[in-house]
NUVEX-612433 format. One record per residue (C-alpha): residue in one letter; residue number from 1; x, y, z. Coordinates in Angstrom, 3 decimals, padded with zeros to 6 digits, always signed. Layout:
BEGIN
+------+-----+----------+----------+----------+
: code : pos :        u :        v :        w :
+------+-----+----------+----------+----------+
:    A : NUM :        X :        Y :        Z :
...
+------+-----+----------+----------+----------+
This chain:
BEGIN
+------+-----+----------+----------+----------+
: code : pos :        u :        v :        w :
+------+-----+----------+----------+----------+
:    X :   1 : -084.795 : +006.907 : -003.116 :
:    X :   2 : -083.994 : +004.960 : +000.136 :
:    X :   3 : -085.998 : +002.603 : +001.958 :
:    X :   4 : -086.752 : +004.296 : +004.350 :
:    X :   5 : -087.483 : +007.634 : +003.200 :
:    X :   6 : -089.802 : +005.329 : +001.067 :
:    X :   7 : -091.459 : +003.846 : +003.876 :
:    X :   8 : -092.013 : +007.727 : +005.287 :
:    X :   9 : -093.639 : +008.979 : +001.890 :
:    X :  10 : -095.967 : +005.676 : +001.529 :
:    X :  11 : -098.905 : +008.401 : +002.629 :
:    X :  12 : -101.341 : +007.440 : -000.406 :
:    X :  13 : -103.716 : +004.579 : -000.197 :
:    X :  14 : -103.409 : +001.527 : -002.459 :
:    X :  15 : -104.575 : +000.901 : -005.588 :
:    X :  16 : -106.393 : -001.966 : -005.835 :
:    X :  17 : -103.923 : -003.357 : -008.172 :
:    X :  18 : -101.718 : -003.086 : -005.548 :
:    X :  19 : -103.683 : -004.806 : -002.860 :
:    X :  20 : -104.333 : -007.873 : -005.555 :
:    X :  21 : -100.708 : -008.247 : -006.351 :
:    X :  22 : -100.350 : -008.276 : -001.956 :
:    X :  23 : -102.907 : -011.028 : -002.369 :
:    X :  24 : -100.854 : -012.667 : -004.831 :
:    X :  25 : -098.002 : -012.502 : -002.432 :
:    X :  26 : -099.791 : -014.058 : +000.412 :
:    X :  27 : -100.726 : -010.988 : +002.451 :
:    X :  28 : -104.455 : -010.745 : +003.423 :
:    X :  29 : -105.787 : -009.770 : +006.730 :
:    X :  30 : -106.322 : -012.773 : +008.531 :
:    X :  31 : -107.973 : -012.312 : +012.514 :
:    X :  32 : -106.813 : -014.852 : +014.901 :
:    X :  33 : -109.452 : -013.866 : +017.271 :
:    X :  34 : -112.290 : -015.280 : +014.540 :
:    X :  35 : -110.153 : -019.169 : +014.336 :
:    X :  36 : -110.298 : -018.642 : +018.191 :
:    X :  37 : -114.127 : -018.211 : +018.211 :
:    X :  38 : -114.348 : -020.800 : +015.891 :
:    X :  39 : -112.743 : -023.603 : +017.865 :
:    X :  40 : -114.234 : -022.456 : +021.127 :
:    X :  41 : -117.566 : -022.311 : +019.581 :
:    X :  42 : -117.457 : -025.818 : +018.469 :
:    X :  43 : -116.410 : -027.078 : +021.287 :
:    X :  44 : -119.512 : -025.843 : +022.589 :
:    X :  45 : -121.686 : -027.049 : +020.320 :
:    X :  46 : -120.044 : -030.140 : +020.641 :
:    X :  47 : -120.373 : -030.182 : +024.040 :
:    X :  48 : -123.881 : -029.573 : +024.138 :
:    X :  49 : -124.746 : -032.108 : +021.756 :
:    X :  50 : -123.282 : -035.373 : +022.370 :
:    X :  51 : -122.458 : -034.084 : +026.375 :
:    X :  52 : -124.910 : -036.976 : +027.914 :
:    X :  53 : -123.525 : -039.757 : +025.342 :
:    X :  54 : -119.746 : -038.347 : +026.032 :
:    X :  55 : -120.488 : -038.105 : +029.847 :
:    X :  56 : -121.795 : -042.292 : +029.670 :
:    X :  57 : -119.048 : -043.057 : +027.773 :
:    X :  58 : -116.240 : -041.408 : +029.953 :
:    X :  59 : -117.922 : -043.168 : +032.900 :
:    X :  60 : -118.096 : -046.427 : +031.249 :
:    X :  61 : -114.386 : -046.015 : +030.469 :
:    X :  62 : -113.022 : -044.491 : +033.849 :
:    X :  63 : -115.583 : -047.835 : +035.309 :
:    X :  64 : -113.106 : -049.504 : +032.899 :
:    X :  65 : -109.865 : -048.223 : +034.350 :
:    X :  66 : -110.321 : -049.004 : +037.851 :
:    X :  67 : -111.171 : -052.357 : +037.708 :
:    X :  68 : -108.595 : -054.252 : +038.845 :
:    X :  69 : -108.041 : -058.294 : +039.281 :
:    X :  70 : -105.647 : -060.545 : +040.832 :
:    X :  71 : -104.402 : -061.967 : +037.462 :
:    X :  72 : -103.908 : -057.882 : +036.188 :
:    X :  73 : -101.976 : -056.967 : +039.692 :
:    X :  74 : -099.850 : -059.889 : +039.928 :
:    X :  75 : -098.942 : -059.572 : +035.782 :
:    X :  76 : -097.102 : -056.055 : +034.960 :
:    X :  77 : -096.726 : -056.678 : +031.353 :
:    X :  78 : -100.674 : -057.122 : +030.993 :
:    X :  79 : -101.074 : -053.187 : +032.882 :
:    X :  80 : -099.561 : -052.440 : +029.097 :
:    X :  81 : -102.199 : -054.220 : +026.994 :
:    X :  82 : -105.125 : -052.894 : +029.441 :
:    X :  83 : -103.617 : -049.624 : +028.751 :
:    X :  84 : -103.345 : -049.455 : +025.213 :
:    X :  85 : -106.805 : -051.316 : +025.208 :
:    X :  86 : -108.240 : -048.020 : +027.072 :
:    X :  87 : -106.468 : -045.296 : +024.995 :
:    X :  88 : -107.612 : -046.851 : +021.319 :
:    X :  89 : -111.338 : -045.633 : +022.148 :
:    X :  90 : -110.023 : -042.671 : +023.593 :
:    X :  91 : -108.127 : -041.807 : +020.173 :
:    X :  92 : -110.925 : -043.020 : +018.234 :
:    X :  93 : -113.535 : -040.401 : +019.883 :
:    X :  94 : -111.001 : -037.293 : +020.028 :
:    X :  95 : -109.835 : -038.327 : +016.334 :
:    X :  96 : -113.158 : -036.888 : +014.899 :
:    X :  97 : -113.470 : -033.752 : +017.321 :
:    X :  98 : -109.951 : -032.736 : +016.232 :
:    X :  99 : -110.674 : -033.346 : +012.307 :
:    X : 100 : -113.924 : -030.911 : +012.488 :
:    X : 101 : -112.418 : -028.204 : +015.263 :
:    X : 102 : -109.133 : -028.379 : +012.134 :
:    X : 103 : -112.428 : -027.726 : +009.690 :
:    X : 104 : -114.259 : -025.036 : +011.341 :
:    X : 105 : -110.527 : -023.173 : +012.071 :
:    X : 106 : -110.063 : -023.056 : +008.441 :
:    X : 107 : -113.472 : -022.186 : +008.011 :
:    X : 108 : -113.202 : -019.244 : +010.445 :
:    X : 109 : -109.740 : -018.185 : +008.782 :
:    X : 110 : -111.246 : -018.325 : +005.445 :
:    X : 111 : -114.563 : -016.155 : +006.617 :
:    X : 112 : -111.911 : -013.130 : +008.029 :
:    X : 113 : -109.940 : -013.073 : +005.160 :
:    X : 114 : -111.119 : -015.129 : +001.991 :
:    X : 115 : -109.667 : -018.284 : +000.283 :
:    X : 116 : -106.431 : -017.633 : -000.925 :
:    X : 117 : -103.081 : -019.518 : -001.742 :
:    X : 118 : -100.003 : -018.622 : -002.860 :
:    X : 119 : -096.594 : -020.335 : -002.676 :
:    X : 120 : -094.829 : -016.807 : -002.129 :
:    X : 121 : -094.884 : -016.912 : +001.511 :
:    X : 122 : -092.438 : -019.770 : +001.604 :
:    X : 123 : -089.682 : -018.778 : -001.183 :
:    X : 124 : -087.119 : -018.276 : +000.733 :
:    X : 125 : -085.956 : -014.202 : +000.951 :
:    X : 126 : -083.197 : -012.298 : +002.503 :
:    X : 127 : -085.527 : -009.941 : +004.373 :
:    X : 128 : -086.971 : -012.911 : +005.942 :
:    X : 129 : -083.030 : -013.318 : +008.273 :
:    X : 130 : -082.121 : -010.344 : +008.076 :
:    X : 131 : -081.800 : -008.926 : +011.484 :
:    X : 132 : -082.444 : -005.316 : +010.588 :
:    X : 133 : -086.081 : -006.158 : +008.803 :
:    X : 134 : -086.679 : -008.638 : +011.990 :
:    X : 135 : -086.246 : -005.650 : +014.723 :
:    X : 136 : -087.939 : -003.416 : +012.000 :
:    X : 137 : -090.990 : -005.564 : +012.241 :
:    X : 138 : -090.892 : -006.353 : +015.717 :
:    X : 139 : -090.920 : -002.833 : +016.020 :
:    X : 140 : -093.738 : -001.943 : +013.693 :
:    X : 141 : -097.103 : -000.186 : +014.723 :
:    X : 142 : -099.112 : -003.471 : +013.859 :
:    X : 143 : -096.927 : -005.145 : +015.896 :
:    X : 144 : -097.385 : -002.881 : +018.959 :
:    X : 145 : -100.927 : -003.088 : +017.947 :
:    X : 146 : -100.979 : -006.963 : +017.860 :
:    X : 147 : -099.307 : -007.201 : +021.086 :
:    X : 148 : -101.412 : -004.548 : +022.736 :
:    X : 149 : -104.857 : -006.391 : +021.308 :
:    X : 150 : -103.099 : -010.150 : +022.604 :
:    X : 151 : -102.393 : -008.679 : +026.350 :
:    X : 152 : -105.836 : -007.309 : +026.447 :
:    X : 153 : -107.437 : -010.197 : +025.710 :
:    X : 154 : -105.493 : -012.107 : +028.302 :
:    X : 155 : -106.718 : -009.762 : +030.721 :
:    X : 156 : -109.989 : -010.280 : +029.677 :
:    X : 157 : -110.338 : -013.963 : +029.344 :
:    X : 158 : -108.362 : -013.552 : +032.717 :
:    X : 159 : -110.481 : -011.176 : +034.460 :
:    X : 160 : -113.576 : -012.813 : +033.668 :
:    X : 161 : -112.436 : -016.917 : +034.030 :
:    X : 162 : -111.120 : -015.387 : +037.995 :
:    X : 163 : -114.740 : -013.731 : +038.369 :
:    X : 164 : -116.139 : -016.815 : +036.796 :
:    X : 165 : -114.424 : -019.245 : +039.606 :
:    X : 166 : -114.883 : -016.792 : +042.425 :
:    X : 167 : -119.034 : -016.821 : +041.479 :
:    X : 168 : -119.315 : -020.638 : +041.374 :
:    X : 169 : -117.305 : -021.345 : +044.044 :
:    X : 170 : -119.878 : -022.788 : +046.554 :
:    X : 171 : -120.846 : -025.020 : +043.518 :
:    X : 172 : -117.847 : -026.300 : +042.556 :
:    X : 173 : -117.150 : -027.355 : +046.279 :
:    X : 174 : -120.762 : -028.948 : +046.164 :
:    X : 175 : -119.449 : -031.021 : +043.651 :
:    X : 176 : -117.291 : -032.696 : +046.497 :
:    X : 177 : -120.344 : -034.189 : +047.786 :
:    X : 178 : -121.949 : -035.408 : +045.276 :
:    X : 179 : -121.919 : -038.923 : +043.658 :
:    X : 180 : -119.841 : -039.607 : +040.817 :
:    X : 181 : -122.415 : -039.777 : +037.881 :
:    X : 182 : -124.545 : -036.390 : +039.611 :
:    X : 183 : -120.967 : -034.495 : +039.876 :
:    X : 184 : -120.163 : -035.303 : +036.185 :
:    X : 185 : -123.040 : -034.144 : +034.398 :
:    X : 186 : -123.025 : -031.095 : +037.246 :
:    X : 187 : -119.260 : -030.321 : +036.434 :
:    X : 188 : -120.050 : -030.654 : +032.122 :
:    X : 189 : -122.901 : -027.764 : +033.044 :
:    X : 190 : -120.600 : -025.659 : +034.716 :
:    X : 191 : -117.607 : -025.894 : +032.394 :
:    X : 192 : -119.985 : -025.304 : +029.309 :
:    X : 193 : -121.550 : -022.633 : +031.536 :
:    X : 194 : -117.875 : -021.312 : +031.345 :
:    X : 195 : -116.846 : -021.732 : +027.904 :
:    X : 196 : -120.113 : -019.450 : +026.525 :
:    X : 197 : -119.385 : -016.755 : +028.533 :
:    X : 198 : -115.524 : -016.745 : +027.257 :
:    X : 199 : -117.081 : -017.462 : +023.732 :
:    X : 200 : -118.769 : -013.680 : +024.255 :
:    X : 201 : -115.508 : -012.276 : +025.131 :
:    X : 202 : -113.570 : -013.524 : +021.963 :
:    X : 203 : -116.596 : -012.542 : +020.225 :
:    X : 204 : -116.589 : -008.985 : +021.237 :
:    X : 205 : -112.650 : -009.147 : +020.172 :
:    X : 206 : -113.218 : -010.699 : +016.689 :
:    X : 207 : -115.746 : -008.060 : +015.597 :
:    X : 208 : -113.064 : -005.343 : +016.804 :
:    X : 209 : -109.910 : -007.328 : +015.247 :
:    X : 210 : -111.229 : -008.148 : +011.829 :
:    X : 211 : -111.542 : -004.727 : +010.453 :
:    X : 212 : -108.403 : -003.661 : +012.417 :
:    X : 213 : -105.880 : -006.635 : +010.610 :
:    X : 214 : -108.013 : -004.703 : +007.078 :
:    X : 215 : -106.826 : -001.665 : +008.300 :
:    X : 216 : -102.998 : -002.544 : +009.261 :
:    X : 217 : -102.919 : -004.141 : +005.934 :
:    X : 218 : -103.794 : -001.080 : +004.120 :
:    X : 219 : -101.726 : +001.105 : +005.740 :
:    X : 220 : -098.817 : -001.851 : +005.478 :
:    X : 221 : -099.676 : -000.977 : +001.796 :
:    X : 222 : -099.797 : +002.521 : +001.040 :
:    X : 223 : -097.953 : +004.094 : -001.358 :
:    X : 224 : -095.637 : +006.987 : -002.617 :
:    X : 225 : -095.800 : +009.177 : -005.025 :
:    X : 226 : -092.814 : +007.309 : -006.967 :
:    X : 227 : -094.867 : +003.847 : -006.159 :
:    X : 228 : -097.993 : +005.233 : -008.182 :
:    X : 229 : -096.103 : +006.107 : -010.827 :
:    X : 230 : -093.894 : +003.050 : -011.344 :
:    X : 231 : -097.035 : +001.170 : -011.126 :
:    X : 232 : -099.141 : +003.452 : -013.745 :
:    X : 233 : -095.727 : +002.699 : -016.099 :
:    X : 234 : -096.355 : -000.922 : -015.349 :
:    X : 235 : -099.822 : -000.668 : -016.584 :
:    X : 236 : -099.910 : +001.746 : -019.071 :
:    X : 237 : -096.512 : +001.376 : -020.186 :
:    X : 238 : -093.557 : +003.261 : -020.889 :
:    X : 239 : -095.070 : +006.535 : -022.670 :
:    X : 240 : -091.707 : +006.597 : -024.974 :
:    X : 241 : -092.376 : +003.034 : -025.611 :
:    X : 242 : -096.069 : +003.693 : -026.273 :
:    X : 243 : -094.924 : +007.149 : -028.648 :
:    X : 244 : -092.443 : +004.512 : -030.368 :
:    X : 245 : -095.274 : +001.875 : -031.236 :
:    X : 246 : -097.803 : +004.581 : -032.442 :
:    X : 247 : -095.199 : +005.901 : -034.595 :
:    X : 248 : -094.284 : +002.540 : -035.706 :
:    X : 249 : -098.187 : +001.877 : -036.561 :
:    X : 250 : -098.583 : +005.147 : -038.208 :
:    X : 251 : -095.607 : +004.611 : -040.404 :
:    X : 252 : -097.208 : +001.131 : -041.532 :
:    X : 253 : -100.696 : +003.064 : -042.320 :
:    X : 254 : -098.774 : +005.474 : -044.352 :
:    X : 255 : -096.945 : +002.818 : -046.023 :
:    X : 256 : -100.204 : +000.896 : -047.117 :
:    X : 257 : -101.870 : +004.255 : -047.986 :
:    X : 258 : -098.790 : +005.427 : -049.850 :
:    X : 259 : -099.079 : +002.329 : -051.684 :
:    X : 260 : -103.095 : +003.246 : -053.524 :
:    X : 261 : -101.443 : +006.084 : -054.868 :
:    X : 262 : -100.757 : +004.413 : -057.693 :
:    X : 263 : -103.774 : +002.829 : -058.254 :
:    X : 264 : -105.555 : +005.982 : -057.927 :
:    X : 265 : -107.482 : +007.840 : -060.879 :
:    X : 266 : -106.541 : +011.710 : -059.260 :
:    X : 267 : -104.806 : +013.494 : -056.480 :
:    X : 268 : -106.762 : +016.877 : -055.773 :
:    X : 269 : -103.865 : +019.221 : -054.044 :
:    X : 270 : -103.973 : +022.578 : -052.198 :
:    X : 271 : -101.207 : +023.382 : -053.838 :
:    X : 272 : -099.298 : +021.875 : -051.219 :
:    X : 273 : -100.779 : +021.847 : -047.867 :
:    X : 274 : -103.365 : +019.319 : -048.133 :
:    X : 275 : -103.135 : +016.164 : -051.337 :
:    X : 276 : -106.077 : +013.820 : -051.375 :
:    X : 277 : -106.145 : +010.727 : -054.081 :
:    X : 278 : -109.702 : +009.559 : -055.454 :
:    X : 279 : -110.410 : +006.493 : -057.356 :
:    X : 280 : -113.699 : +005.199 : -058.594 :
:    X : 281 : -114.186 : +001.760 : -059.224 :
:    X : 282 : -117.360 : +001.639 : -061.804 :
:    X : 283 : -117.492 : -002.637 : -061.341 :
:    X : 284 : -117.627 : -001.733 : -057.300 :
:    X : 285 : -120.727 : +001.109 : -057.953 :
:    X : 286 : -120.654 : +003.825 : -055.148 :
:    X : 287 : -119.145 : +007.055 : -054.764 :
:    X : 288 : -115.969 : +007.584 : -055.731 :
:    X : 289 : -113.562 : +006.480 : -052.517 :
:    X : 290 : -110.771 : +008.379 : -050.555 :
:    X : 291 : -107.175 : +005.903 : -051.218 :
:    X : 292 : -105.003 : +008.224 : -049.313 :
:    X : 293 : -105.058 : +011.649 : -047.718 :
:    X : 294 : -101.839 : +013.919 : -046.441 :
:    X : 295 : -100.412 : +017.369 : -045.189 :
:    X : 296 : -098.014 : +018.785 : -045.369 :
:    X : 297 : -094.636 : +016.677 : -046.134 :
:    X : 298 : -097.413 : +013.594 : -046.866 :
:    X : 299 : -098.991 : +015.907 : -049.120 :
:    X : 300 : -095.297 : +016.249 : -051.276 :
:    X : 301 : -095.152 : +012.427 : -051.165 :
:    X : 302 : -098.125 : +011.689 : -052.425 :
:    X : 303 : -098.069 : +014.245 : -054.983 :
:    X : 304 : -094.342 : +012.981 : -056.156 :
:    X : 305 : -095.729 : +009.063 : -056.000 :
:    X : 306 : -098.547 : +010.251 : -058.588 :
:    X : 307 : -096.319 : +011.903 : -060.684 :
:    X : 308 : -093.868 : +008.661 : -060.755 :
:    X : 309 : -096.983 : +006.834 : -061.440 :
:    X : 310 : -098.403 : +009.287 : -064.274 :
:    X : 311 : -101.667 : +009.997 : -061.855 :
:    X : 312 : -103.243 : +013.304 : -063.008 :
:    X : 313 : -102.934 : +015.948 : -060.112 :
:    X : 314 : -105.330 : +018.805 : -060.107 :
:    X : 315 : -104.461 : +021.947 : -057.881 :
:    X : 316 : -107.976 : +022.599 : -056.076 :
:    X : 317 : -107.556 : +023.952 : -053.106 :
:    X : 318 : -111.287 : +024.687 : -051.843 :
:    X : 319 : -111.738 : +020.793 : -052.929 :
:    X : 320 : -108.896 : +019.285 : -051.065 :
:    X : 321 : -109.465 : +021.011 : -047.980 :
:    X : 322 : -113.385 : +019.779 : -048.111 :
:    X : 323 : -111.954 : +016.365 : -048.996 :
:    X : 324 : -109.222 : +016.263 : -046.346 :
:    X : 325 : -111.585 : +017.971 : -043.552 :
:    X : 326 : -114.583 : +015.717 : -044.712 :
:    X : 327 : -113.222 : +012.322 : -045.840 :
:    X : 328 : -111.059 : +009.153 : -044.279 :
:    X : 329 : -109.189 : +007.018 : -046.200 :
:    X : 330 : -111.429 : +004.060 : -047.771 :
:    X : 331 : -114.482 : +006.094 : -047.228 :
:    X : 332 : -116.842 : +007.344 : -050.034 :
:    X : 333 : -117.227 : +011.081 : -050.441 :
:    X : 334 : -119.643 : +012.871 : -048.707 :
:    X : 335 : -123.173 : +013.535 : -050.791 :
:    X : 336 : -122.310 : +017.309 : -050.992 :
:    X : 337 : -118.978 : +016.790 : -052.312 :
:    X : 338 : -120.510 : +014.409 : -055.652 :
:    X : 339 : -120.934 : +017.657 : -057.864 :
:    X : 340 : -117.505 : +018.663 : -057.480 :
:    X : 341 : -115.691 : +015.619 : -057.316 :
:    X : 342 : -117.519 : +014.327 : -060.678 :
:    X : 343 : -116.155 : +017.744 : -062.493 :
:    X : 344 : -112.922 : +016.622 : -061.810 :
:    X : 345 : -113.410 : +012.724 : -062.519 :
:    X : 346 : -115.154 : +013.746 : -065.669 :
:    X : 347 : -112.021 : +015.700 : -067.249 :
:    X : 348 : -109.722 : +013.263 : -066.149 :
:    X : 349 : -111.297 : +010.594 : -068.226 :
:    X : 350 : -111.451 : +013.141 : -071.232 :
:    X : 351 : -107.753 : +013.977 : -070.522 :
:    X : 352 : -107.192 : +010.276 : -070.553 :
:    X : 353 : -109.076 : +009.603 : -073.601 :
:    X : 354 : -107.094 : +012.058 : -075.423 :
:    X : 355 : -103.940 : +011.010 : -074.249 :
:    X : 356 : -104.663 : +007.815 : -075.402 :
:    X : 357 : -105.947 : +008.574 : -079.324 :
:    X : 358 : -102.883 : +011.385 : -079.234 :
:    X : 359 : -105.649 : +014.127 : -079.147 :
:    X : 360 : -104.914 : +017.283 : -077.515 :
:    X : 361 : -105.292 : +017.940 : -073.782 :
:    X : 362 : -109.197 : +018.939 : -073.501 :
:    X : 363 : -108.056 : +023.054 : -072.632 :
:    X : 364 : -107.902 : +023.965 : -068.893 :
:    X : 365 : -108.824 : +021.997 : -065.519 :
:    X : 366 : -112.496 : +022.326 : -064.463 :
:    X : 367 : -113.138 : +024.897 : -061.107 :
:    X : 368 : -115.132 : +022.703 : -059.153 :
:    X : 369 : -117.782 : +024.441 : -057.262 :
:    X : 370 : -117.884 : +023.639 : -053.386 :
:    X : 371 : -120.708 : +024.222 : -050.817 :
:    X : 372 : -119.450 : +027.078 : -048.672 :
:    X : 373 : -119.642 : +024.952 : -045.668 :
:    X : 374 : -117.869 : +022.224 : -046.943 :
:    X : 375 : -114.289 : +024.257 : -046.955 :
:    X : 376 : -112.548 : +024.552 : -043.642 :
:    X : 377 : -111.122 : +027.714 : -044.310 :
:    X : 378 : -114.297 : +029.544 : -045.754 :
:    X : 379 : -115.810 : +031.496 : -043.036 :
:    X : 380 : -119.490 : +029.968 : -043.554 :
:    X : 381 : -117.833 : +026.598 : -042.558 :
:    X : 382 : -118.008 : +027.853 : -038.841 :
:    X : 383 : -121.541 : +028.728 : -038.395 :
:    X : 384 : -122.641 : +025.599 : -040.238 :
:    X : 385 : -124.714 : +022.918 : -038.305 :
:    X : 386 : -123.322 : +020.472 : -040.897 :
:    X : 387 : -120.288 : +019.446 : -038.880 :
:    X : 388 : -119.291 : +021.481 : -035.947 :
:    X : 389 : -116.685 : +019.034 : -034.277 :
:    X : 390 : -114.552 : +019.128 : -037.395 :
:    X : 391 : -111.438 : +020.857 : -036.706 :
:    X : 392 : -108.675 : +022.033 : -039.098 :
:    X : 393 : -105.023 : +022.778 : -038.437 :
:    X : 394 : -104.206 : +026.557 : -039.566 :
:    X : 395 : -102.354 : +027.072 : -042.744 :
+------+-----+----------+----------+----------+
């Protein structure tokens, strides 16, 4: 799919995966209009602090400045030194102003859009000179929206800084006639006068701007249909891969299970549908345990690994089903199933014993009786309470 019939189908929202791998990337809404309040509010504050100390001090220094002397007139080179003299106080009191306006801008950047760093930004890309992508963004709804918000707020700011000037005109002129001291701290009211009603005006624009840049970044982030599913493969993974590894882990079960065949003392089959070996360990105690379980093709393995191995199998259908239905492998039988199960066991051992002194097989298998309930395939199995989330596959 192209990149731009991409861009046309991106009508889903993100997924918050996607939004933090954005994050990752360096993409968060920041406002510019919050760094902007920021600054201009400190300023203020600033202002209205330390304005009589600053307002003494820039009169001491301009007092400073214009005091001249024969020695200074008449020597050039020492205008230099009286200079540099004048602008090291100068540097030292704007020095700390600039480091805590820097502080509260990051501050106010952080506030609209969280900490967050990320080298990505600065790898250098392709996209990033390429003249197509350029005019593309340039081009962009939250560009025109950008540009539209930055032109309005010039007319604002504007608007209301001419309105501002054309209201205090008579006492800015008054200023003319006052003495110097009177017409500075009248001058620092008026400018901070000023600067707090602009402060409202970029404070009207940040509440406006910050969920606007969340809103341009989501829709800079929706998705397609082909983007969901890439990233549901990304997360989920492959399904054949997935299908592959259960296999894989299923085979490995089998193996292991395969494996207590051997070891067992009987494999109950139905005839061959369903094979389930038992063994009973009398130095463990217990019930006799499940060591593997099968249908179908499973079922003709097991039943040829016993035979390899010289393990008794016993065709009883009604009893493998119960077993297979009612049983996992490594689990004890079920209570209901002990009768049956130690009908079986029991001639087992006799048909071992016999084997063993070269006695005669002890006549024909036992007919274990099972509880109606117990056999998948007996109708009474259905209406039982006993288990009625066990399901069987037909036969």
């Amino acid at each position: 799919m192209a990149s731009s019939d991409s861009a046309q189908d991106r009508t889903l929202p993100a997924t918050p995966r996607r939004i933090q791998k954005a994050r990752e990337e360096g993409q968060v809404a920041r406002s510019r209009d919050v760094g902007h309040l920021a600054v201009l509010g400190t300023g203020i504050a600033l202002l209205a602090a330390f304005g009589p100390e600053l307002t003494a001090w820039l009169q001491e220094l301009l007092a400073r400045g214009l005091r001249f002397d024969a020695a200074a007139v008449a020597t050039p080179a020492s205008m230099g030194e009286r200079l540099a003299a004048l602008s090291a106080p100068m540097l030292m009191a704007l020095l700390p102003i600039g480091v805590v306006t820097a502080l509260v801008a990051l501050a106010g950047t952080v506030l609209s859009g969280g900490w967050n760093f990320s080298w990505k930004p600065l790898e250098p890309t392709f996209e990033k000179i390429n003249p197509l992508a350029g005019l593309a963004r340039l081009f962009s709804l939250e560009q025109l929206a950008n540009t539209l918000k930055a032109c309005l707020l010039a007319l604002v700011l504007g608007a209301v800084g001419t309105g501002l000037l054309w209201w205090q005109w008579a006492d800015h002129a008054r200023l003319l006639a006052l003495a110097l001291p009177a017409a500075l701290a009248e001058s620092g009211t008026l400018l901070r006068n000023g600067l707090l009603l602009l402060c409202g005006v970029l404070a009207l624009f940040a509440i406006v701007d910050v969920p606007l840049q969340r809103q341009l970044l989501l829709r800079r982030l929706r998705m397609s249909v082909q983007d969901m599913k890439q990233e549901f493969k990304e997360v989920e993974g492959n399904a054949e891969v997935k299908q592959r590894r259960r296999g894989l882990m299923r085979e490995l079960a089998n193996r292991r299970m395969l494996g207590n065949v051997a070891k067992a003392d009987l494999v109950v089959m139905n005839p061959t549908h369903y094979a389930v070996a038992l063994k009973y360990d009398e130095a463990r105690g217990g019930a006799p345990r499940v060591v593997a379980k099968g249908a179908d093709l499973l079922a003709m393995r097991i039943r040829d690994l016993a035979r390899d191995a010289r393990v008794p199998v016993l065709q009883a259908p009604p009893l493998a089903r119960a077993l297979y239905a009612h049983c996992e492998v490594d689990q004890e039988i079920p209570a209901r199933l002990f009768a049956a199960v130690a009908q079986v066991l029991a001639w087992v051992y006799q048909l071992r014993d016999a084997v063993a002194a070269g006695r005669a097989a002890p006549g024909e298998p036992p007919v274990p009786e099972v509880p109606a309930d117990m056999d998948p395939l007996n109708p009474a199995a259905a209406a039982s309470p006993q288990n009625p989330q066990r399901t069987e596959p037909e036969l």
